[in-house]
C-alpha positions as a printed Julia matrix, in Angstrom:
333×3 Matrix{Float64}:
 93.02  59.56   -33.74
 89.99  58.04   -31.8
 87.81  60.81   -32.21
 88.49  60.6    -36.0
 87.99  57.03   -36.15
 84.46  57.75   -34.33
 83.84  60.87   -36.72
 84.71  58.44   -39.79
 82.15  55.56   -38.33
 79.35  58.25   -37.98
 80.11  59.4    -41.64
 80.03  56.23   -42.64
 76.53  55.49   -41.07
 74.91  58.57   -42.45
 76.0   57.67   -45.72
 74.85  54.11   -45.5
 71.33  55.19   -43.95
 71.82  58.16   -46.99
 71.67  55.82   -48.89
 69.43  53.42   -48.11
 66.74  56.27   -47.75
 67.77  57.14   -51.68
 67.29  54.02   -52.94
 64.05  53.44   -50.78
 62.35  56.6    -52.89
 59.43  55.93   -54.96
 60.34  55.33   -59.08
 57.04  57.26   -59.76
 56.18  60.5    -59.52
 52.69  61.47   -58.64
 50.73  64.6    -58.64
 46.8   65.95   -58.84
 44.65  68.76   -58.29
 40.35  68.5    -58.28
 38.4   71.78   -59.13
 34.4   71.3    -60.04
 32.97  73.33   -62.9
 29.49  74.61   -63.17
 29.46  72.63   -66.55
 28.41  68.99   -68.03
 31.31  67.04   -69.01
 30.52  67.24   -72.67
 31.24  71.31   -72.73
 34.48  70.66   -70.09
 35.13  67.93   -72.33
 35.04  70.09   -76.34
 37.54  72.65   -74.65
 40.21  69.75   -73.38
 39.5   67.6    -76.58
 40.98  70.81   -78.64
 44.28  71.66   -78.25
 44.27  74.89   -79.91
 42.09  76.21   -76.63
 44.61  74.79   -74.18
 46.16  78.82   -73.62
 42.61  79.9    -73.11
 43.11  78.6    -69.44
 46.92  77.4    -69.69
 48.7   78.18   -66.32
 51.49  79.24   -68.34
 50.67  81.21   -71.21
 51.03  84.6    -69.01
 54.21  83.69   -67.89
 55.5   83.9    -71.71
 53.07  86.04   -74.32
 55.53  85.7    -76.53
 56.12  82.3    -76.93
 55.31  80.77   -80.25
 53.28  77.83   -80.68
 52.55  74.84   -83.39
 49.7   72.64   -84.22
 50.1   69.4    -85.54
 47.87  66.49   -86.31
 44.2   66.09   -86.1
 42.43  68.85   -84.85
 40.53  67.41   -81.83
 40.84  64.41   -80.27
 43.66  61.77   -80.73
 47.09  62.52   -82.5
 46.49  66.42   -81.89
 49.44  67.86   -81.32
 50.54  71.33   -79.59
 54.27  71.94   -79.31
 56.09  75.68   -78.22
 59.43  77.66   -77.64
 59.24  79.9    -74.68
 61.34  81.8    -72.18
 62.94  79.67   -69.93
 59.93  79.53   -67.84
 57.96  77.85   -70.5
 60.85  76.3    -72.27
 60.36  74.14   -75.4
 58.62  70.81   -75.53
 55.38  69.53   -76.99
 52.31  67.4    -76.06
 50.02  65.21   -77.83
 46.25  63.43   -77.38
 47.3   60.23   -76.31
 44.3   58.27   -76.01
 40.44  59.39   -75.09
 38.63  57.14   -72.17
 34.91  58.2    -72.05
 35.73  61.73   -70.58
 38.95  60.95   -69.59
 42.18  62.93   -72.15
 44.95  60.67   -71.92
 47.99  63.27   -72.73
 51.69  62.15   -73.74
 54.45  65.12   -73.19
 58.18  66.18   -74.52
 60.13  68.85   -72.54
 63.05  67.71   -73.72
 65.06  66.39   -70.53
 64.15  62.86   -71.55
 61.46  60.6    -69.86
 58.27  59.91   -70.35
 55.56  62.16   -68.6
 51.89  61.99   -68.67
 49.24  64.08   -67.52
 45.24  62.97   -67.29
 42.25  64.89   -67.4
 39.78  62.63   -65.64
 35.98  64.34   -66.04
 32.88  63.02   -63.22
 29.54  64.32   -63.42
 28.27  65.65   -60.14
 24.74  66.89   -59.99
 24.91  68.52   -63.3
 28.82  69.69   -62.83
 31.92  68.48   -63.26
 34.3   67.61   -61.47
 37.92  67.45   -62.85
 41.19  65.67   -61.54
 44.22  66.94   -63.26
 47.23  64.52   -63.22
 50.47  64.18   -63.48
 52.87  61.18   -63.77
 56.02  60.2    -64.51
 58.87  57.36   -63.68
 61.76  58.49   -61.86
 65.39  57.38   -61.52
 68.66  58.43   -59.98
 68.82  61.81   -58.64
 65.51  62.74   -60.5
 63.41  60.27   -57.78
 64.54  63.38   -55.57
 62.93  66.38   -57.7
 59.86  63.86   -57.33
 59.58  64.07   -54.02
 59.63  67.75   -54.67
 56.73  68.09   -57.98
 53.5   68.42   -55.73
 54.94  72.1    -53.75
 56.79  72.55   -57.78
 53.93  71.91   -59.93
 50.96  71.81   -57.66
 50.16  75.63   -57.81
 50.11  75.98   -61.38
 47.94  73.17   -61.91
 45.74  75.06   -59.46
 46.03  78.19   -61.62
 45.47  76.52   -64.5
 42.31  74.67   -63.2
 40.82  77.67   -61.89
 41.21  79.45   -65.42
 39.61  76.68   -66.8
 36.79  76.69   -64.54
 36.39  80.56   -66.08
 36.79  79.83   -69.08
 34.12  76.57   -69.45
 31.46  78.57   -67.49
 32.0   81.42   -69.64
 31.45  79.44   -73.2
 27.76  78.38   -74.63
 26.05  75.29   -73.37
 27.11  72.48   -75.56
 24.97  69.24   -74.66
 26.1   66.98   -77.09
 29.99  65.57   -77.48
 31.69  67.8    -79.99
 34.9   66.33   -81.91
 36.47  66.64   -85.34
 36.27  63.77   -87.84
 37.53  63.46   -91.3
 34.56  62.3    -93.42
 36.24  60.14   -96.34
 35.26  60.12  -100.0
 32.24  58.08  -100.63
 29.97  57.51  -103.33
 26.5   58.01  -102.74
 22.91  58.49  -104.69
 21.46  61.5   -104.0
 17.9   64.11  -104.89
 18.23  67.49  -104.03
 15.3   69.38  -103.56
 14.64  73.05  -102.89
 11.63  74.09  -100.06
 10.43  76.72   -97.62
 12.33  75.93   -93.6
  9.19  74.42   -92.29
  9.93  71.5    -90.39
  6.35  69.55   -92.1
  7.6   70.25   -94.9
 10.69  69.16   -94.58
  9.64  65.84   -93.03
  7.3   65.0    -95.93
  9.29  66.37   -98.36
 12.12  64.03   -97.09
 10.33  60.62   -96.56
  9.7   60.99  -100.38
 13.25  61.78  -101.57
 14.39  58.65   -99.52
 11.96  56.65  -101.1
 12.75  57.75  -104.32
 16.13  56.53  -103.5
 15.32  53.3   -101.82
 13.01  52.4   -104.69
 16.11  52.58  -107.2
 18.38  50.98  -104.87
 16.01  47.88  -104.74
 14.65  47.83  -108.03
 18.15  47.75  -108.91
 19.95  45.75  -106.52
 22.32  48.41  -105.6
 24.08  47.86  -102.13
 23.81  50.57   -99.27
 27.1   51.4    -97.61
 26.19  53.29   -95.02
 23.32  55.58   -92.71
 21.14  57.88   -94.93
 22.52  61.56   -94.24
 20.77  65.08   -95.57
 23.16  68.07   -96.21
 21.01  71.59   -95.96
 22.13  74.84   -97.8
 20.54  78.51   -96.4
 19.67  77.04   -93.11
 17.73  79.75   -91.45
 16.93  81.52   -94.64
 12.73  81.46   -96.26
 13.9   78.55   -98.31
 16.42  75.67   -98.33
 17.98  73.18  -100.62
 18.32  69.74   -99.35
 20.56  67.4   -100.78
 19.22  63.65   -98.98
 21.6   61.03  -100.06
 22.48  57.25   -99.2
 26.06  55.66   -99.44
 26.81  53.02  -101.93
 29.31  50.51  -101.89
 30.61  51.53  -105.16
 30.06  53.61  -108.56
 26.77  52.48  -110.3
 25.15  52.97  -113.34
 21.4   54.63  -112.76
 18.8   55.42  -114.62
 16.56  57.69  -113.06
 15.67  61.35  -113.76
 15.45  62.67  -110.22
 18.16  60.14  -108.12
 21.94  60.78  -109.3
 24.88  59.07  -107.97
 28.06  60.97  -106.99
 31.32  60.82  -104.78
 31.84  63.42  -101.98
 35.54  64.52  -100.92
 37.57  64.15   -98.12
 36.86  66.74   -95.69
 37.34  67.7    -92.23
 34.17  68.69   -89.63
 33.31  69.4    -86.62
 30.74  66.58   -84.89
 28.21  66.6    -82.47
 26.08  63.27   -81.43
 21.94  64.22   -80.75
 19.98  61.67   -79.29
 16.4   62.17   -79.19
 13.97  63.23   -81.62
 14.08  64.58   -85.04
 12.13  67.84   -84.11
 14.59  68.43   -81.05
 17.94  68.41   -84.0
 17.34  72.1    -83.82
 18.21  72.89   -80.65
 21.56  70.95   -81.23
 22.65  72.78   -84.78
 21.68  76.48   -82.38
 24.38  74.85   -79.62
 27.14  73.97   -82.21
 27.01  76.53   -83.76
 27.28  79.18   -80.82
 30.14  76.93   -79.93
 31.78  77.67   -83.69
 31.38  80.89   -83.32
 32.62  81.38   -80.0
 35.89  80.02   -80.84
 36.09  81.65   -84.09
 35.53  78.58   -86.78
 33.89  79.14   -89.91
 32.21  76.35   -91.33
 30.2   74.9    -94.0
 26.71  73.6    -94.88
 25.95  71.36   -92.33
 24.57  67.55   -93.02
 22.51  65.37   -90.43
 23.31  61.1    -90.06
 20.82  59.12   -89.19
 21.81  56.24   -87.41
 18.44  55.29   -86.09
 16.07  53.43   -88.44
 12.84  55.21   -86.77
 10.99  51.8    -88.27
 12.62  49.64   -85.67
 13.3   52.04   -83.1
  9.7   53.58   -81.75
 11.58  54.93   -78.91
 12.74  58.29   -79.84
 14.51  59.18   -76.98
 16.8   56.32   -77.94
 17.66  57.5    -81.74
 21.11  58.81   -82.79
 21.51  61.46   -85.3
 25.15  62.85   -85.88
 25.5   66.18   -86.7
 28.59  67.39   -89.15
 29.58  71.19   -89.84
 32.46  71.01   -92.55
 35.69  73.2    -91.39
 39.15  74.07   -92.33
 41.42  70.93   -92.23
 43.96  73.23   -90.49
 41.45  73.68   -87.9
């Protein structure tokens, strides 16, 4: 009976210290994997910004090429949504944009076992590269604070997989300098000339400062109230001639008289957005990036139409002015 006594002690101690060690586990459950990418951040940046290019370098998209997949949401950028329904390697969950930090994604994900798990995308430059941290997060309780002390040898390798594709996949894509998301561009009303002229960029220049000023005259003459940067939309871009709508927003519908300025309301519509600073005659350069980046992945879009956020007569710097650049696109893009 004394050995069993003895035998029952020693149980007893394991299962205290058993415990004890349990209960002493961390609640949170870390993991991260670093790759660097012969890439600025901005092009690293367009591909994890876009959900619908997340199986170009997914870790598990091989595993399952049959799995079906949904889109939800915007189309880049916060609120896009990706969910699937997979073998039971892939499974069925979802993820979602959660929130964007400079050039850090912020991702929120569903597999459907309950918690809450997060993953990061956290983008440095590095002497013209990038380097990328890939994270993943999540609080742990019970018996689950034991498969966290398992998820770096569990999930590290296909974040490594999946971080190598990437790296692939960026260097393989056309050199995007400026920061491309999607935006929807809401109705507005706006006074507008349109003008038809040979793709010279003189001529385009000259041509322009008088349309503006055809516009700017009515608006003050007038007392009309601007709502907004001037913008130009341009039809048969890299054609012998152009038409060039240049328009500035108005606060609400006016009544004009004018022979040349009209005033009209544009419609909601979804495109893709790319930020130049520097100088007008560099904007080229830019539209010949996007769109190599459109057509890489397959979007067909619209005329495009140039912001400018930079008054040039207050700003001399041109290095320092803004001009957004919009191509229209599917809204189920």
């Amino acid at each position: 009976m004394k050995i069993l006594k003895v035998l029952g002690i020693i149980v007893l101690v394991l299962v205290v210290i058993g415990a004890i060690v349990f209960y002493s586990l961390p609640n949170q459950a870390h993991m991260e994997r670093s790759v660097t990418i012969n890439a600025k951040p901005a092009k690293v940046f367009a591909i994890l910004n876009d959900l619908q290019q997340f199986n170009k370098w997914s870790p598990w998209h091989e595993k399952d090429p049959n799995a079906t997949y949904t889109y939800d949401g915007s189309a880049f950028g916060v609120g896009a949504r990706m969910g699937w329904n997979g073998n039971e390697e892939v499974g069925v969950g979802s993820m979602w944009i959660e929130s964007i930090d400079g050039y850090t994604v912020n991702m929120g994900m569903d597999f459907g076992m309950g918690g809450e798990p997060k993953a990061s995308y956290i983008l440095k430059e590095s002497d013209g590269s990038t380097e990328i941290t890939w994270t993943f997060d999540q609080e742990m309780e019970g018996a689950g604070k034991i498969f966290g002390m398992m998820i770096d040898g569990f999930l590290g390798p296909d974040y490594e997989n999946g971080l190598s594709k990437l790296k692939e996949y960026a260097e393989s894509m056309p050199d995007v300098d400026a920061e491309v998301t999607a935006e929807w561009l809401q109705p507005a009303y706006y006074l507008a000339v349109k003008s038809k002229m040979p793709e010279d960029p003189a001529m385009i220049s000259a041509k322009m400062g008088q349309m503006y000023g055809e516009i700017m005259t009515l608006i003050q003459t007038s007392g009309i109230e601007m709502a907004g940067a001037p913008f130009a939309v341009y039809e048969g871009l890299g054609t012998t001639d152009i038409q060039m709508v240049a328009g500035i927003p108005v606060s609400d519908s006016v009544t004009i008289d004018s022979e040349n300025v009209y005033l009209t309301k544009s419609e909601l519509v979804r495109a893709v957005k790319a930020v130049h600073k520097g100088a007008y005659h560099k904007l080229a350069g830019t539209h010949e990036s996007l769109k190599q980046y459109l057509e890489y992945r397959g979007i067909t879009a619209g005329n495009p139409m140039e912001q400018y956020i930079t008054d040039p007569m207050h700003v001399k710097d041109t290095a320092s002015w803004i001009t957004n650049i919009y191509y229209p696109i599917a809204s189920s893009m």
